[in-house]
GUZA-622389 format. One record per residue (C-alpha): x, y, z. Coordinates in steps of 0.1 Angstrom, whole numbers, padded with zeros to 4 digits, always signed. Example, Ala and Ser with C-alpha at 12.3 -4.5 7.8 and 13.67 -1.06 7.14 Angstrom:
GUZA-622389
+0123-0045+0078;+0137-0011+0071;
END
This chain:
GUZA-622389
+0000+0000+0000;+0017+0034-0008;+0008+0068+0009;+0027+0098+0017;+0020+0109+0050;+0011+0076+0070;-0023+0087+0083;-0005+0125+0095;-0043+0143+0099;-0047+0120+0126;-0009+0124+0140;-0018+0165+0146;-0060+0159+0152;-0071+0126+0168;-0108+0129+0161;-0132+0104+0182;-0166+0103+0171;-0194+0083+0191;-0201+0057+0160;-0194+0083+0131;-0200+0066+0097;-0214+0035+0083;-0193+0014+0061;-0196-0013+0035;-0168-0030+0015;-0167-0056-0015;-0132-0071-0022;-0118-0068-0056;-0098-0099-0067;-0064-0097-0059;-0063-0072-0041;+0024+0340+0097;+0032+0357+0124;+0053+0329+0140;+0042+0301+0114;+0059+0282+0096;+0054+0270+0057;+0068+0240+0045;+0096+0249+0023;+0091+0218-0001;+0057+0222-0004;+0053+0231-0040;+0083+0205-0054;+0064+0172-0067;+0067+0143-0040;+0068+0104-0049;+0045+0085-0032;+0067+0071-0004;+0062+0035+0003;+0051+0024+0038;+0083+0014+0061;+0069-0018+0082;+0067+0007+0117;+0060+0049+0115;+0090+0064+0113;+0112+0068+0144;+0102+0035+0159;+0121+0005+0157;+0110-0029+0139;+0098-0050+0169;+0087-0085+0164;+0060-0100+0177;+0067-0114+0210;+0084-0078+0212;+0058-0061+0235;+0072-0028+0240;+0052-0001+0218;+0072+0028+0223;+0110+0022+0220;+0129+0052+0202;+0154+0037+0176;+0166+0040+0137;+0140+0032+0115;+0149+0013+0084;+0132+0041+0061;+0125+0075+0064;+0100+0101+0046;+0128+0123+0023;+0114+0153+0050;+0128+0139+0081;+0160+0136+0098;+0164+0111+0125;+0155+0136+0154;+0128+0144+0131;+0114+0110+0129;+0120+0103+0172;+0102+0134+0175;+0071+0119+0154;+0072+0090+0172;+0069+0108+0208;+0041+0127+0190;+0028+0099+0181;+0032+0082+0216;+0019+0108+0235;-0010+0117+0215;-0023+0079+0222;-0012+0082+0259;-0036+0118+0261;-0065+0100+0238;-0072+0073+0262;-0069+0103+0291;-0093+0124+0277;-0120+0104+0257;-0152+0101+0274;-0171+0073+0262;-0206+0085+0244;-0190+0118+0243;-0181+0138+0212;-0143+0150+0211;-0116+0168+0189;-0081+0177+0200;-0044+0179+0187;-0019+0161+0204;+0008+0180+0183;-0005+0216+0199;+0002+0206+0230;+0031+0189+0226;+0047+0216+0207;+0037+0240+0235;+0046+0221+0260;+0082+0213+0243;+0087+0252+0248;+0079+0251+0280;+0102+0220+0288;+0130+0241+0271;+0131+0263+0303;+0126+0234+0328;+0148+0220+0352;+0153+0195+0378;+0125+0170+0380;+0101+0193+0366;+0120+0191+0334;+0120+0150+0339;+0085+0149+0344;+0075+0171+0315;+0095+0150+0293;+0083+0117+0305;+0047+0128+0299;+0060+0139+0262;+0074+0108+0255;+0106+0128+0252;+0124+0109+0281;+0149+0085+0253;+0158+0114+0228;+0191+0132+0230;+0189+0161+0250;+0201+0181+0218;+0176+0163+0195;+0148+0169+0206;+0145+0207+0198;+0159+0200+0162;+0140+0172+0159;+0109+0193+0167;+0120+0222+0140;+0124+0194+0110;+0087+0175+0125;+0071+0212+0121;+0087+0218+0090;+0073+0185+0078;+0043+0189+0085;+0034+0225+0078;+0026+0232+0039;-0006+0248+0017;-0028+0223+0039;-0017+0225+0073;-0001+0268+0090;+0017+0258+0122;+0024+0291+0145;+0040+0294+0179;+0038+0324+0198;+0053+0338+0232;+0038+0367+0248;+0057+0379+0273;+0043+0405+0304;+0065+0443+0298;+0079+0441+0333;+0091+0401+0331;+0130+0390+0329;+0132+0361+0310;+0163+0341+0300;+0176+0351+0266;+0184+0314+0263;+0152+0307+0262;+0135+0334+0240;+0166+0324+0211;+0155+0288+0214;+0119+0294+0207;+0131+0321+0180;+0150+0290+0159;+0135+0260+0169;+0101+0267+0171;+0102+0301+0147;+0081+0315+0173;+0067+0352+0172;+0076+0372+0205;+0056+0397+0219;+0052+0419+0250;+0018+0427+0265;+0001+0443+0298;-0014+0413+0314;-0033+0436+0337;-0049+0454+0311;-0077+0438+0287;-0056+0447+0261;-0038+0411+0266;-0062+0390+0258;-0073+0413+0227;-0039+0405+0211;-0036+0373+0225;-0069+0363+0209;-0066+0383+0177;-0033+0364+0168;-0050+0329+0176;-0075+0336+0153;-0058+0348+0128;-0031+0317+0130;-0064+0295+0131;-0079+0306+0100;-0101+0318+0120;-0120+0291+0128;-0109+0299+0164;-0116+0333+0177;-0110+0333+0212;-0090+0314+0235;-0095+0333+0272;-0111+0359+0287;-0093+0371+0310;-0059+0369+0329;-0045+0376+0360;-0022+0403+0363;+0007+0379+0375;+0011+0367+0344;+0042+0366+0332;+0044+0349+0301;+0014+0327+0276;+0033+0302+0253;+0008+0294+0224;+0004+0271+0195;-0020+0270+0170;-0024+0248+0139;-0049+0251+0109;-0056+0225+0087;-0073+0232+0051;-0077+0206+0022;-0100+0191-0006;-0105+0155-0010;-0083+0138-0034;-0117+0129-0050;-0151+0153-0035;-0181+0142-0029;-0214+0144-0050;-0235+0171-0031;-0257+0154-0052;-0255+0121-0035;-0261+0137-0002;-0290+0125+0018;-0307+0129+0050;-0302+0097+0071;-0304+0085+0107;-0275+0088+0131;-0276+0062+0155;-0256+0083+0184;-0244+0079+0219;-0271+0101+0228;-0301+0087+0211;-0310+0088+0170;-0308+0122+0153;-0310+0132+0113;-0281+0141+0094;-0265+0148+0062;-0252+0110+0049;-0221+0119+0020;-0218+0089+0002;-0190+0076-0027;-0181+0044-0038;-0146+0036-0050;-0113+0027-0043;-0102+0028-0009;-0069+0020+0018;-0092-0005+0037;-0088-0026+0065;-0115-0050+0082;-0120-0068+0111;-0140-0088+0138;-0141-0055+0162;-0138-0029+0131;-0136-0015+0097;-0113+0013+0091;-0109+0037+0055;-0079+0061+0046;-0098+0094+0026;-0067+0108+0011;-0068+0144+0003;-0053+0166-0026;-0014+0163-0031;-0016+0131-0014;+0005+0144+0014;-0023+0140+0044;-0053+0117+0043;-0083+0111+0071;-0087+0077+0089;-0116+0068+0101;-0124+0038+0124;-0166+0023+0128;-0169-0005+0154;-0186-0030+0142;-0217-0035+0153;-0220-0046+0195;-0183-0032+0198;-0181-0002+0224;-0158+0028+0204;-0137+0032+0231;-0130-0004+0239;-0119-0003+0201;-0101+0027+0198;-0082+0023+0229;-0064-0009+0214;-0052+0009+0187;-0037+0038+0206;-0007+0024+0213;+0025+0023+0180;+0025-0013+0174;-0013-0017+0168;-0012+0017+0149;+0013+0008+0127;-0005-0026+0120;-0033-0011+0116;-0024+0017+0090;+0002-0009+0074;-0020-0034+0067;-0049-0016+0046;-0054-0028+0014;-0065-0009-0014;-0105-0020-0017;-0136-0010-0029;-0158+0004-0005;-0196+0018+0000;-0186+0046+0015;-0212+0068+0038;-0201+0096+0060;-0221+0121+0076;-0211+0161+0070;-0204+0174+0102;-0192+0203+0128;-0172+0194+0162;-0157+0216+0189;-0137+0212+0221;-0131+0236+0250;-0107+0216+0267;-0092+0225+0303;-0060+0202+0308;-0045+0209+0341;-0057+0176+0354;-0049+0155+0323;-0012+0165+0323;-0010+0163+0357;-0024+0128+0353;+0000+0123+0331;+0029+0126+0357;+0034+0166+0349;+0030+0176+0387;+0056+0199+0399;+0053+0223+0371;+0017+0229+0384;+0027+0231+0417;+0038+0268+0427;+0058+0255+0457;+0078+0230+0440;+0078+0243+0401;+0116+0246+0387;+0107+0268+0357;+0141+0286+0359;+0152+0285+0326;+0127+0303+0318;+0134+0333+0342;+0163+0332+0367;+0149+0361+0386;+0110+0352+0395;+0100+0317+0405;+0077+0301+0380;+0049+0279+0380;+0021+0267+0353;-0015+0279+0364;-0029+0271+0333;-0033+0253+0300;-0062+0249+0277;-0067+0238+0242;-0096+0247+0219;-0102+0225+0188;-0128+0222+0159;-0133+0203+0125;-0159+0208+0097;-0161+0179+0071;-0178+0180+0042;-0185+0169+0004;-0152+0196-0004;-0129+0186+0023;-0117+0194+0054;-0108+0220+0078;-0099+0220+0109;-0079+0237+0136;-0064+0237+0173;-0051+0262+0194;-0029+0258+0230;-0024+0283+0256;+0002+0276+0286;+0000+0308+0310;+0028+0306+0335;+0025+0330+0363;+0049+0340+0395;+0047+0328+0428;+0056+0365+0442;+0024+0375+0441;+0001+0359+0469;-0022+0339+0452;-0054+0353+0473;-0040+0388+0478;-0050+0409+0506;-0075+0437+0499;-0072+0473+0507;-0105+0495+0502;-0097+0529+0510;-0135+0538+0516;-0127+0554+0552;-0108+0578+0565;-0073+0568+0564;-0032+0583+0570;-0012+0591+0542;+0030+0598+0541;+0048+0610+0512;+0087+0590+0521;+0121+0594+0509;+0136+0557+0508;+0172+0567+0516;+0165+0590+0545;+0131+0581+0557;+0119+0615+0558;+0091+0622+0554;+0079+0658+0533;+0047+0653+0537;+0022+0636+0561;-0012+0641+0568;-0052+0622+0567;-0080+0619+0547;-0113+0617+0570;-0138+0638+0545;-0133+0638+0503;
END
């Protein structure tokens, strides 16, 4: 089976859908500011045959039960180096590790595993001490080279980002904060990240925090917060957008309103339908398609339980990169009945508790949080990180896109500050600090 891309739409957006399509299949005989554009995407590209594991992860046999070993695959896409290729298999590792986190079962869910770990990457880049271990460990980051895995990052974000897919990264940074030059350079080449400074105690903050996401989103995402404290010292931010036509659309024509047999009880939809040749793959627990979209350099997988099979039962035991691998590996090209409803998902995802599930505990904690590499002068911690996601399929194609906000705030401000309401009469002192004199003195009992 040849494809370019190995399934990469569901690498940067893991889309699980309570029972999303119906599928039937008859075997043929023998069968931006701070983004980034992918410098190669105009030149013509081969189709790339499929190496026998994604790239970045060693060949393992099959009394080899270990899923995520880091090692020299035997092939690599022409885009990737070999930090470039571990990196996409810690993608890939983490973003099955976060799926089976975050999916409820019976409830709808889209979200990028490649956001946050790009954002969180940044972050790790000014870690230290544990919180830098546990950061990594969480990003399946813990067996790359410490100098890989920044460039490894740059050449995955360079491979991925083209006409279909803007990737942007963004630091904005509070007017008043010292952080570590180090860190800011690092961002500036290996994640071509756009710096900027802002009054987090002004509304102004999130104005130009929110009118850069939307405009790095296609705008398909218009607002990520609304509000921030004014201890903020710094937001890192990702956002991806993803934009393609279907190798082959479908016939608006062919379109028809059908039942949707959801989680939460039957409602009417709009059933696309095509049938053709597709990357198939069947079994007793589910049926899976590749759509491949224009320039053959992403394509959509989609998985349907069969019928009695719980989703998450299903998709769970093919989040992990020997069952993926198998799974994209051994799809046939077949032709299928294909019907797919048109449809619109969003997620407003809060995932403090997820990462810190995950094992990420320190950098959440303001006591304990080593976040010195990021400034050397204030002590650090992570108060925050949120993702927003949504995805619109249709008869045309896709588009989709993901945004991730980390704020990171100092522990020098009390965290429930005292209050002062001058509403009463009250002493007042103009001092000198040197001398402690004091010019002026005097009390306010009537205004």
């Amino acid at each position: 089976m040849k494809l370019t891309r190995l399934a990469a739409l569901t690498l940067v957006l893991l889309l699980a859908l309570t029972q999303a399509a119906s599928l039937a299949a008859t075997n043929t005989p023998g069968i931006t500011p701070g983004s980034i554009q992918n410098q190669t995407a105009n030149e013509p590209q081969a189709p790339a045959t499929l190496p026998a594991v994604l790239p970045g992860a060693a060949p393992a046999s099959d009394e080899d039960a270990a899923d995520d070993t880091v090692g020299a695959p035997e092939e690599l896409p022409p885009e990737l180096t070999k930090a470039g290729a571990q990196a996409a298999l810690a993608d890939r590792t983490f973003g099955f590790a976060l799926f089976k986190e975050m999916y409820q079962d019976g409830e709808n869910l889209v979200f990028s595993p490649y956001s946050l770990s790009s954002a969180m990457t940044m972050v790790w880049n000014g870690a230290k001490g544990s919180t830098k271990t546990e950061i990594a460990k969480a990003l399946s980051l813990s067996r790359l080279k410490i100098a890989d895995i920044s460039s490894g990052s740059l050449n995955l974000m360079e491979a991925l980002a083209g006409d279909e897919m803007k990737i942007a990264n963004g630091l904005f940074i509070a007017n008043t904060a010292q952080i570590e030059e180090a860190f800011i350079q690092n961002a500036l080449s290996n994640f071509r990240a756009s710096v900027q400074n802002v009054d987090f105690t002004t509304p102004e903050a999130v104005e130009i925090i929110n009118a850069w996401v939307k405009e790095a989103t296609n705008e398909m995402i218009d607002k990520l917060s609304d509000s921030y404290e004014p201890d903020t010292v710094m937001n890192v931010v990702n956002a991806i957008a993803f934009d393609a036509k279907w190798e082959r659309q479908f016939d608006p024509n062919a379109t028809q309103e059908a039942t949707f047999r959801g989680a939460a009880g039957d409602t009417q939809v709009q059933m696309m339908s095509d049938m053709r040749s597709f990357p198939y793959a069947a079994t007793s627990s589910y049926q899976a398609v590749m759509l491949p979209y224009e320039g053959g350099r992403y394509s959509m997988l989609v998985v349907l339980p069969a019928e009695g099979k719980n989703l998450k039962t299903v998709v769970n035991s093919l989040m992990s990169e020997r069952a993926f691998s198998r799974l994209i590996n051994g799809m046939e090209d077949t032709n299928v009945a294909l019907s797919l409803p048109r449809f619109e998902l969003a997620s407003d995802l809060p995932l403090n508790a997820v990462l810190q599930d995950m094992g990420v505990k320190r950098a959440f904690d303001p006591k304990r949080a080593d976040l010195s590499g990021i400034s050397s002068q204030q002590e650090l911690y992570i108060s925050n990180v949120l993702q927003k996601a949504r995805i619109e399929v249709a008869e045309e194609g896709t588009k989709a896109a993901a945004a991730t906000e980390i704020t990171i705030r100092t522990t020098g401000m009390m965290l429930n500050p005292a209050e002062m309401r001058c509403d009463r009469p009250f002493f007042f002192a103009i001092v000198e600090s040197e001398t402690g004199v004091c010019p002026f003195m005097g009390v306010t009992n009537n205004i």
